[in-house]
TIVEXKE-367817 format. One record per residue (C-alpha): residue in three letters; x, y, z; chain; residue number from 0. Coordinates in nm, 4 decimals. Each point is the difference from the previous one (the first is absolute). Last residue first. Layout:
BEGIN
<site r="ALA" x="X" y="Y" z="Z" c="A" k="NUM"/>
...
***
This chain:
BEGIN
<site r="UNK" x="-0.7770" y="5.9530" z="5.0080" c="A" k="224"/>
<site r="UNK" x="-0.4212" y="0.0796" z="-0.1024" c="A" k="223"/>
<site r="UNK" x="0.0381" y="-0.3219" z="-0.2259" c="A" k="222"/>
<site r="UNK" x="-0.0468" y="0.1859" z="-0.3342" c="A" k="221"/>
<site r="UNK" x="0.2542" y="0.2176" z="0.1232" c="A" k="220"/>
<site r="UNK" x="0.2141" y="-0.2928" z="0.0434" c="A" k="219"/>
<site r="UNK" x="-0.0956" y="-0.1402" z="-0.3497" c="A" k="218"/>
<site r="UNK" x="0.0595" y="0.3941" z="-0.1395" c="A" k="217"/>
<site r="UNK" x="0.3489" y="-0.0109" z="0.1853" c="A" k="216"/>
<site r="UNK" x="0.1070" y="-0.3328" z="-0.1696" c="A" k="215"/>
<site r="UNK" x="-0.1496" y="0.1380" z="-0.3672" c="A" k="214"/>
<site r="UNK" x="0.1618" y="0.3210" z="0.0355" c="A" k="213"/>
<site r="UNK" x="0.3224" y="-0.2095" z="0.1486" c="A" k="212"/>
<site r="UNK" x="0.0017" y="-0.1971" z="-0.3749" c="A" k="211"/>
<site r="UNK" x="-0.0231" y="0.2998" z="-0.1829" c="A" k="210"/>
<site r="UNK" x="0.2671" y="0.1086" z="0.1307" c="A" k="209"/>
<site r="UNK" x="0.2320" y="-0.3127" z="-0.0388" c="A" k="208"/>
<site r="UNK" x="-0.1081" y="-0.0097" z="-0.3086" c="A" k="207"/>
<site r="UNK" x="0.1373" y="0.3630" z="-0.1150" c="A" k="206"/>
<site r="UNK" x="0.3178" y="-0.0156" z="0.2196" c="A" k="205"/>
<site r="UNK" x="0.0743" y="-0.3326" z="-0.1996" c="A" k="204"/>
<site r="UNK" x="-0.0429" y="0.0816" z="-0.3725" c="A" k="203"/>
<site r="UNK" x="0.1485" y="0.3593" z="0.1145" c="A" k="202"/>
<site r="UNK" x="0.2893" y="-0.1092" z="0.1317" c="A" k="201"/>
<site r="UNK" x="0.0543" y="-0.1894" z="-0.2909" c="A" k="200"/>
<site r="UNK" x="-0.0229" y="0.2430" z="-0.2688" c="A" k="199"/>
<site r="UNK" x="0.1518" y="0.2458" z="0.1951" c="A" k="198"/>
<site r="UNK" x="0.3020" y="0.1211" z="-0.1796" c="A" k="197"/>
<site r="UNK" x="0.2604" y="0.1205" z="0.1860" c="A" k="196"/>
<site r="UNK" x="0.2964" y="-0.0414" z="-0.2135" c="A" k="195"/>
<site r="UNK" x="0.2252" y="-0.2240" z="0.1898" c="A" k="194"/>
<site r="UNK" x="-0.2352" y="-0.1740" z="0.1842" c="A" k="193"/>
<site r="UNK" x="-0.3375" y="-0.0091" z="-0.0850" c="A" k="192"/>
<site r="UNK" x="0.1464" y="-0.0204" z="-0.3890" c="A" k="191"/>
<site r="UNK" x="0.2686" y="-0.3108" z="0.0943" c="A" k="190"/>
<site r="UNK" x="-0.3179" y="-0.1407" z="0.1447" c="A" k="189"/>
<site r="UNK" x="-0.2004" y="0.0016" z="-0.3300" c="A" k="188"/>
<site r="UNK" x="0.2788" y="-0.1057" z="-0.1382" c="A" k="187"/>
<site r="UNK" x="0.0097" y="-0.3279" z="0.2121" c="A" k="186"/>
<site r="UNK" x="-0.3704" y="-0.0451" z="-0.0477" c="A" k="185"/>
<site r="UNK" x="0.0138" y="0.0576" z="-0.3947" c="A" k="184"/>
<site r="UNK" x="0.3307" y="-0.2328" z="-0.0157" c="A" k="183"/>
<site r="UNK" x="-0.2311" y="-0.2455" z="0.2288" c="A" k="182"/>
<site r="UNK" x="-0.2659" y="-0.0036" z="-0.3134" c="A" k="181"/>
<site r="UNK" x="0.1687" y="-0.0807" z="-0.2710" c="A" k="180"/>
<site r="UNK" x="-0.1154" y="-0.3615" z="0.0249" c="A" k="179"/>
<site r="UNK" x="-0.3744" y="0.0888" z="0.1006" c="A" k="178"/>
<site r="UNK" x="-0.0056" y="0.2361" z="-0.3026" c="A" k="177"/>
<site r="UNK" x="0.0759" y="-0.2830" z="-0.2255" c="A" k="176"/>
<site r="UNK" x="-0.2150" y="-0.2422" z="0.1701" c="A" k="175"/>
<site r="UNK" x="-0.2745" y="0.2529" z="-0.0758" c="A" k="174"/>
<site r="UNK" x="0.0303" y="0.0062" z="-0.3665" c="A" k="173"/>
<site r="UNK" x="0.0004" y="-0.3469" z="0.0271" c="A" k="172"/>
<site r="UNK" x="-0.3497" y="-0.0339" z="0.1319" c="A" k="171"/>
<site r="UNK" x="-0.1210" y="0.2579" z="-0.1752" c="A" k="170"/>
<site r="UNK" x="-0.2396" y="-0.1800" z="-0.1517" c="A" k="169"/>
<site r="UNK" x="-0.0498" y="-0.2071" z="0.2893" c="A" k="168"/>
<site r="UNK" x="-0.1951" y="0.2899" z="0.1518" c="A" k="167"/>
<site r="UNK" x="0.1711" y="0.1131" z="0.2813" c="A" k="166"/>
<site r="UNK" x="-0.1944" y="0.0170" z="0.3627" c="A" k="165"/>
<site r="UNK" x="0.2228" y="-0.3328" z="0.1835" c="A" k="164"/>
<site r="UNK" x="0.2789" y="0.2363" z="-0.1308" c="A" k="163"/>
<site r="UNK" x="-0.1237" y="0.2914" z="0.1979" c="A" k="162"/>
<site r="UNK" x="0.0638" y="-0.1873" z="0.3437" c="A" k="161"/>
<site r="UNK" x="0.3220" y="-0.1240" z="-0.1431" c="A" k="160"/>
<site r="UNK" x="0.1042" y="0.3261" z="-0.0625" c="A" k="159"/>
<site r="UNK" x="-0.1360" y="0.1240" z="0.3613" c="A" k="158"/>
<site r="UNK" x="0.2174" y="-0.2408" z="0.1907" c="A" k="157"/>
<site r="UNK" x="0.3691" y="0.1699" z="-0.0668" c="A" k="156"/>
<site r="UNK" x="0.2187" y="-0.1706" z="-0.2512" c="A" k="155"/>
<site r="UNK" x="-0.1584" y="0.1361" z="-0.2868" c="A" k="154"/>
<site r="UNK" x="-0.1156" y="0.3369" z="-0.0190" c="A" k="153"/>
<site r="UNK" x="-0.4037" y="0.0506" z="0.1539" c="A" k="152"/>
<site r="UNK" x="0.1060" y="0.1819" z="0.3217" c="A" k="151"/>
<site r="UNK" x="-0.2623" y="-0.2215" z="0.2318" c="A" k="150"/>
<site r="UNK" x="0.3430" y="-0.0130" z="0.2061" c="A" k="149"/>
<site r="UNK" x="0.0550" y="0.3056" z="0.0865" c="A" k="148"/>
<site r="UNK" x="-0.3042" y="0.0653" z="0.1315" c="A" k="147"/>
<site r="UNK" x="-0.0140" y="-0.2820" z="0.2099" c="A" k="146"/>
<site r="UNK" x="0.3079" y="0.0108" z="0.1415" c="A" k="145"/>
<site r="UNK" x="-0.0315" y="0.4010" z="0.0729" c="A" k="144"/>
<site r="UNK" x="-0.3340" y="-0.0966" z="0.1488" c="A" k="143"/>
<site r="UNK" x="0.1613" y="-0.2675" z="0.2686" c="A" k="142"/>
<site r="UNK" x="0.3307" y="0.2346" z="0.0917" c="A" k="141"/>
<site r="UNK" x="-0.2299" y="0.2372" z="0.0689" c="A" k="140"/>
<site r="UNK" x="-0.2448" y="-0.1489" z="0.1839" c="A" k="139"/>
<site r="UNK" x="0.2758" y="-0.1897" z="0.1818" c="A" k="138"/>
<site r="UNK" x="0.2238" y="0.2990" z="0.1318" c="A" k="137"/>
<site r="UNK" x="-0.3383" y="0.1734" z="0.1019" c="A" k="136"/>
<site r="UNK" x="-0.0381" y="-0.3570" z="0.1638" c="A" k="135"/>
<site r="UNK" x="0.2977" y="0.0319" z="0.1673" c="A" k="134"/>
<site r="UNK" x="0.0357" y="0.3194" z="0.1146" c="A" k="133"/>
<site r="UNK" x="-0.3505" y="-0.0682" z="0.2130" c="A" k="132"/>
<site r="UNK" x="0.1390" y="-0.2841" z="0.1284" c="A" k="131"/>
<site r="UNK" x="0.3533" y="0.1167" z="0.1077" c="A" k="130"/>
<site r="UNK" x="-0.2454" y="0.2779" z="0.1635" c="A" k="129"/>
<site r="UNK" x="-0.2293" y="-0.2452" z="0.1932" c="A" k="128"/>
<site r="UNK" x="0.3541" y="-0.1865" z="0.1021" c="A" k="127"/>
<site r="UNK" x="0.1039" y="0.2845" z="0.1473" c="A" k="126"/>
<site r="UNK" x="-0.2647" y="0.1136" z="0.2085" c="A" k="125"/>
<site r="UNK" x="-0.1862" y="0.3345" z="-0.1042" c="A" k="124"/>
<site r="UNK" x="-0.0107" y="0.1478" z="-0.3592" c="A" k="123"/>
<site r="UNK" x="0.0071" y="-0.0195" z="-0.3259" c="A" k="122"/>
<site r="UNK" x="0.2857" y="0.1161" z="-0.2673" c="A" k="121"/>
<site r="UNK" x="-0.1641" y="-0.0069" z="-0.3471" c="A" k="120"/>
<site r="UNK" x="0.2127" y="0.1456" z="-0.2148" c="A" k="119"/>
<site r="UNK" x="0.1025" y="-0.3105" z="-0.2119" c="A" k="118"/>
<site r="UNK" x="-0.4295" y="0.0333" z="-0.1287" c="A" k="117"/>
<site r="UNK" x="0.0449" y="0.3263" z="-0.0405" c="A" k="116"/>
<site r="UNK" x="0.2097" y="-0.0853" z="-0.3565" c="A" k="115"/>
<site r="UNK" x="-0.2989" y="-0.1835" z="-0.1059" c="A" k="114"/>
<site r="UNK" x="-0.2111" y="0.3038" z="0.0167" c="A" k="113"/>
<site r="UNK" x="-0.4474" y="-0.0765" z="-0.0089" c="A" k="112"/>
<site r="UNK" x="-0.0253" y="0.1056" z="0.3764" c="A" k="111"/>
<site r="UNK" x="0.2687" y="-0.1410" z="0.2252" c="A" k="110"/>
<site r="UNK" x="-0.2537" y="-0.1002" z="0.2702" c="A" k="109"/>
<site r="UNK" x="0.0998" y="-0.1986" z="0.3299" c="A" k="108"/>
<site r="UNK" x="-0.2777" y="-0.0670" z="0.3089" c="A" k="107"/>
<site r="UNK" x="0.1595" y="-0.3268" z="0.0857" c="A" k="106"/>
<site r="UNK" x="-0.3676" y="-0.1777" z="-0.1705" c="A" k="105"/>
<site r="UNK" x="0.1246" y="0.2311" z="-0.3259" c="A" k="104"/>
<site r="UNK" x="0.3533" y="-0.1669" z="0.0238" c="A" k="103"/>
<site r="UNK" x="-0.1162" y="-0.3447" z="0.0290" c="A" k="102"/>
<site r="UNK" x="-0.2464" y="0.0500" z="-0.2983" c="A" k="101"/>
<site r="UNK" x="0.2837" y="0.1521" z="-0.1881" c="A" k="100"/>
<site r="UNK" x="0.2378" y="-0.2509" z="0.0145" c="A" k="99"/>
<site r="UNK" x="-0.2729" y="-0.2616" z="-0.0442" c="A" k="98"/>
<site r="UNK" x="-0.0599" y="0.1762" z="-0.3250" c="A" k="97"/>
<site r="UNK" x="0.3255" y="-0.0073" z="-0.0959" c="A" k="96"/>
<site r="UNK" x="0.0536" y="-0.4098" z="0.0313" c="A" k="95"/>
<site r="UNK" x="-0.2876" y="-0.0059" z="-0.2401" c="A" k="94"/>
<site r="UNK" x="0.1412" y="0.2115" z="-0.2182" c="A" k="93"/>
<site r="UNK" x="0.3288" y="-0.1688" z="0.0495" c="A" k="92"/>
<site r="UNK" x="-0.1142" y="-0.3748" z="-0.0638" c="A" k="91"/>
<site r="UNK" x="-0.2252" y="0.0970" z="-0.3081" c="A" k="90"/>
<site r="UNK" x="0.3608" y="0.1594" z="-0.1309" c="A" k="89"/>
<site r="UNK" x="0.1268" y="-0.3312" z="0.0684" c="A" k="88"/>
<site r="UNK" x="-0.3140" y="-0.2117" z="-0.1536" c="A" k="87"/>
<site r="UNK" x="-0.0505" y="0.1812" z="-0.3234" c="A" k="86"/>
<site r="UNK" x="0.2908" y="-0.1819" z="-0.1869" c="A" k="85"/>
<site r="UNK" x="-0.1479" y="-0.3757" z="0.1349" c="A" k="84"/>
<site r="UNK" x="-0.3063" y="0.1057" z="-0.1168" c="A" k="83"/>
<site r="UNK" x="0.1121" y="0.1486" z="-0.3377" c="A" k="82"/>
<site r="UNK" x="0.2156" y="-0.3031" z="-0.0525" c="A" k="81"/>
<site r="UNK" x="-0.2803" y="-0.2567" z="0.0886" c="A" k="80"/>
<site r="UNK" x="-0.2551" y="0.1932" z="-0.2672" c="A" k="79"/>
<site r="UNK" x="0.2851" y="-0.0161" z="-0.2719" c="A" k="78"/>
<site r="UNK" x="0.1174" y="-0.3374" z="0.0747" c="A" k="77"/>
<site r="UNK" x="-0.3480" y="-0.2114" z="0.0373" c="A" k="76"/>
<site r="UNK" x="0.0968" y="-0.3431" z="0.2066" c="A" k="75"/>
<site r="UNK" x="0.3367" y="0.1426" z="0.0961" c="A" k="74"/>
<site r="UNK" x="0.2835" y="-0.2091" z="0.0191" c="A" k="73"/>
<site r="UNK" x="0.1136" y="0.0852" z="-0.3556" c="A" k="72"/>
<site r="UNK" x="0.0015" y="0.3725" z="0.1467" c="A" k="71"/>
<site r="UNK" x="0.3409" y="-0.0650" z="0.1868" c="A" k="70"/>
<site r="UNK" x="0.0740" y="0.2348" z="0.3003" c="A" k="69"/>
<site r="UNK" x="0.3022" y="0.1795" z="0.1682" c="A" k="68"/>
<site r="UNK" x="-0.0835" y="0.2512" z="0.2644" c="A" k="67"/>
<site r="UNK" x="0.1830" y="0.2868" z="-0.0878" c="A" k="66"/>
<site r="UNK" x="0.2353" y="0.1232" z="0.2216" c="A" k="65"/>
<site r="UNK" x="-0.0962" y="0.3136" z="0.2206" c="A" k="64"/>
<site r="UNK" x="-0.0820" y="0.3890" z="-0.1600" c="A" k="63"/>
<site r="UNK" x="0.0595" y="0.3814" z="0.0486" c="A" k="62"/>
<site r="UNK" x="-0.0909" y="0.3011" z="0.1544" c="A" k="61"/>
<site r="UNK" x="0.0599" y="0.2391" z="0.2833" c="A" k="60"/>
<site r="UNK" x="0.3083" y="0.1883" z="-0.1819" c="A" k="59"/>
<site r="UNK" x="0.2085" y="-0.0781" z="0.2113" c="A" k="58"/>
<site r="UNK" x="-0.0899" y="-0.3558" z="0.2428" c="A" k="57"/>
<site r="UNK" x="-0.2389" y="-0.1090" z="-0.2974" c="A" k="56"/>
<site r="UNK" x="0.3061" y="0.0548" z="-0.2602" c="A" k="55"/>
<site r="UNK" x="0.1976" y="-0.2374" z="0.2376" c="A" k="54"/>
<site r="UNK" x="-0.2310" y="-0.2321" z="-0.0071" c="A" k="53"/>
<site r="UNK" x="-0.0444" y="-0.0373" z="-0.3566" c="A" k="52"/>
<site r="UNK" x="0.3616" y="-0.0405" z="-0.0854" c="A" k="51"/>
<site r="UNK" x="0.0493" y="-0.2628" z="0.2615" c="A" k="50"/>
<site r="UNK" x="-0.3238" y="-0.2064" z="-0.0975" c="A" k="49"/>
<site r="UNK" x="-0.1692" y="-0.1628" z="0.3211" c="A" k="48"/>
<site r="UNK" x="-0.2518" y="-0.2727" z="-0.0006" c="A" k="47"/>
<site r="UNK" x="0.1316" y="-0.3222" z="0.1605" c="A" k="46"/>
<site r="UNK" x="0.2044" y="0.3043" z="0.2261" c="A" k="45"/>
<site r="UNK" x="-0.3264" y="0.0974" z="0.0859" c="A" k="44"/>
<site r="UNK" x="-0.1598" y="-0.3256" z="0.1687" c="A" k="43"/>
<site r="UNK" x="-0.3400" y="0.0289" z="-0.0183" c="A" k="42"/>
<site r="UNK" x="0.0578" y="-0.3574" z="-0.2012" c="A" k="41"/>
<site r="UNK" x="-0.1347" y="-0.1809" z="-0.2978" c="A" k="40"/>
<site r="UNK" x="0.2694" y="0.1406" z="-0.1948" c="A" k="39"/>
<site r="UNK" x="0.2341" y="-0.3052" z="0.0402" c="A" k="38"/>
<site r="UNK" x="0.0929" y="-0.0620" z="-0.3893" c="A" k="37"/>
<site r="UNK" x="-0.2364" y="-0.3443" z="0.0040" c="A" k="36"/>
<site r="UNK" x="-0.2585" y="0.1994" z="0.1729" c="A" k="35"/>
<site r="UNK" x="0.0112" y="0.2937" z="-0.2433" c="A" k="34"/>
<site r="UNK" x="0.0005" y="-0.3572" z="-0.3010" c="A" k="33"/>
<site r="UNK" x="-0.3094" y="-0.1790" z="0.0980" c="A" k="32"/>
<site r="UNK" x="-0.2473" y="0.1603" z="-0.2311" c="A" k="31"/>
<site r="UNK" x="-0.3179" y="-0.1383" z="0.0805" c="A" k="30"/>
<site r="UNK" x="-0.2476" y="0.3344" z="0.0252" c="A" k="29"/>
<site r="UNK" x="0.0598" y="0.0189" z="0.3594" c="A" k="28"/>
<site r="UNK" x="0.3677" y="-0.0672" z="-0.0296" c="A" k="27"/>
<site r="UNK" x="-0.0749" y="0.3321" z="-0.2335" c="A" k="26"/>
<site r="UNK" x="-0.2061" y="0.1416" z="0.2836" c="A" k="25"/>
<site r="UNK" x="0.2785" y="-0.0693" z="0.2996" c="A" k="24"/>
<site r="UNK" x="0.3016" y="0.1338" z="-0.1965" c="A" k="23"/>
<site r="UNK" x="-0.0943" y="0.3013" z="-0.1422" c="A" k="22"/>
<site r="UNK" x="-0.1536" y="0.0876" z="0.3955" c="A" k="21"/>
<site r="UNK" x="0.3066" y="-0.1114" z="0.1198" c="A" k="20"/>
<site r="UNK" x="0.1543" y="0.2980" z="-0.1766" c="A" k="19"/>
<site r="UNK" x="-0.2156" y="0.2492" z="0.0745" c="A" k="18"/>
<site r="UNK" x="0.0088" y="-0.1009" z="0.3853" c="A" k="17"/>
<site r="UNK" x="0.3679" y="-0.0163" z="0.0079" c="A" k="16"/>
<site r="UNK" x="0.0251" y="0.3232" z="-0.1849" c="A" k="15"/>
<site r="UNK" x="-0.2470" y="0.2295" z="0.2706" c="A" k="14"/>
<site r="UNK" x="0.1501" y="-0.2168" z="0.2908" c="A" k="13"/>
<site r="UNK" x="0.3291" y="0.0900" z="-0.0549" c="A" k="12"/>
<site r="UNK" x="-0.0835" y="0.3444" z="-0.1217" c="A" k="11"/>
<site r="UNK" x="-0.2101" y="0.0835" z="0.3388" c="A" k="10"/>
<site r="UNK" x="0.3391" y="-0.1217" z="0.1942" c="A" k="9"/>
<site r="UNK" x="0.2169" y="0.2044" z="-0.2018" c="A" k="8"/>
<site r="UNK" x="-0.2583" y="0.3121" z="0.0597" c="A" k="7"/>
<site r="UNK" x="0.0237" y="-0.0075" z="0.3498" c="A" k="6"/>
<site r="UNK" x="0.3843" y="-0.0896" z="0.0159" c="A" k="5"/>
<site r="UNK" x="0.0936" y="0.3503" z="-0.1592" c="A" k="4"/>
<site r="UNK" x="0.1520" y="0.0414" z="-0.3223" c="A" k="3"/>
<site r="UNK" x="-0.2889" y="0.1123" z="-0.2033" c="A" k="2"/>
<site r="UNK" x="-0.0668" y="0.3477" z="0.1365" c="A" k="1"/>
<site r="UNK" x="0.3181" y="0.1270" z="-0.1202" c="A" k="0"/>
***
């Protein structure tokens, strides 16, 4: 299984830490002191880590940390500040990504536009130039699947509240309502990819993350890398 390996446990490490902290650091930004007050102003992964979620990135190559815990009241204009402070970890990871890929261009590394490649890549000559190489393959993946995943618009990941800052208050409630049923939609749409094979999610994320590399590999291109 290509996610039990140390390579790809150290890119997830950093890929949550950084997604989390990122949370943490722009809604401290925005005045909320409470992810400092619960100790997520840290790098430090086990501030971050959810057991559940881990283990599903280590086997199925997915997953999710801890929430970071904020408090709108703090926040000088809620629904802008939550959509900011939402948009920040999967910001974190694309950028993240891109220096992933970057690096790995400037090594002389292509995977084309298949996110599965990109946990192929091998390289070559000393040791620590190939621990390198795995790694950021490791990290570009790791780094897109994050993002991806979590612009999912279905309450708890980032992308509902992203799309809630977009609601008109008309449907203001409505959308509350959907945001609170909203984790028994993510779990079953697990419990589908799972047990039954349907690829709703998979898809969502195999999709972006494509389109993301076309866009990575047109900049290099773009570049003359």
């Amino acid at each position: 299984m290509p996610f039990l390996n140390p390579i790809y446990i150290i890119a997830l490490l950093i890929a949550v830490s950084i997604h989390e902290w990122a949370h943490a650091m722009v809604a401290t930004r925005l005045g909320d002191p409470t992810p400092g007050d619960a100790g997520r102003l840290s790098i430090n992964p086990i501030a971050h880590l959810d057991l559940l979620g881990a283990l599903l990135f280590l086997t199925v190559g997915f997953g999710w940390a801890k929430p970071v815990p904020i408090n709108p009241l703090y926040f000088r204009h809620p629904k802008r500040d939550i959509c900011l402070t939402a948009i920040a970890g999967p910001a974190s990871n694309l950028i993240l990504a891109f220096v992933s890929f970057m690096a790995l261009v400037l090594l002389g590394q292509r995977a084309g536009f298949s996110p599965w490649a990109l946990l192929q890549i091998t390289g070559s000559g000393p040791v620590w130039q190939v621990f390198l190489v795995q790694l950021l393959g490791a990290s570009l993946f790791l780094n897109l699947g994050l993002m991806a995943f979590n612009l999912l618009p279905i309450a708890p990941l980032d992308g509902s509240k992203v799309l809630q800052a977009f609601v008109p208050l008309r449907y203001a409630e409505q959308y509350e309502e959907f945001m609170r049923v909203g984790p028994y939609i993510v779990l079953a749409l697990f419990l589908g990819e799972m047990l039954v094979g349907l690829p709703v999610l998979s898809f969502w994320i195999t999709t972006i993350m494509e389109w993301v590399l076309r866009g990575m590999e047109l900049f290099a291109a773009t570049l003359g890398l």
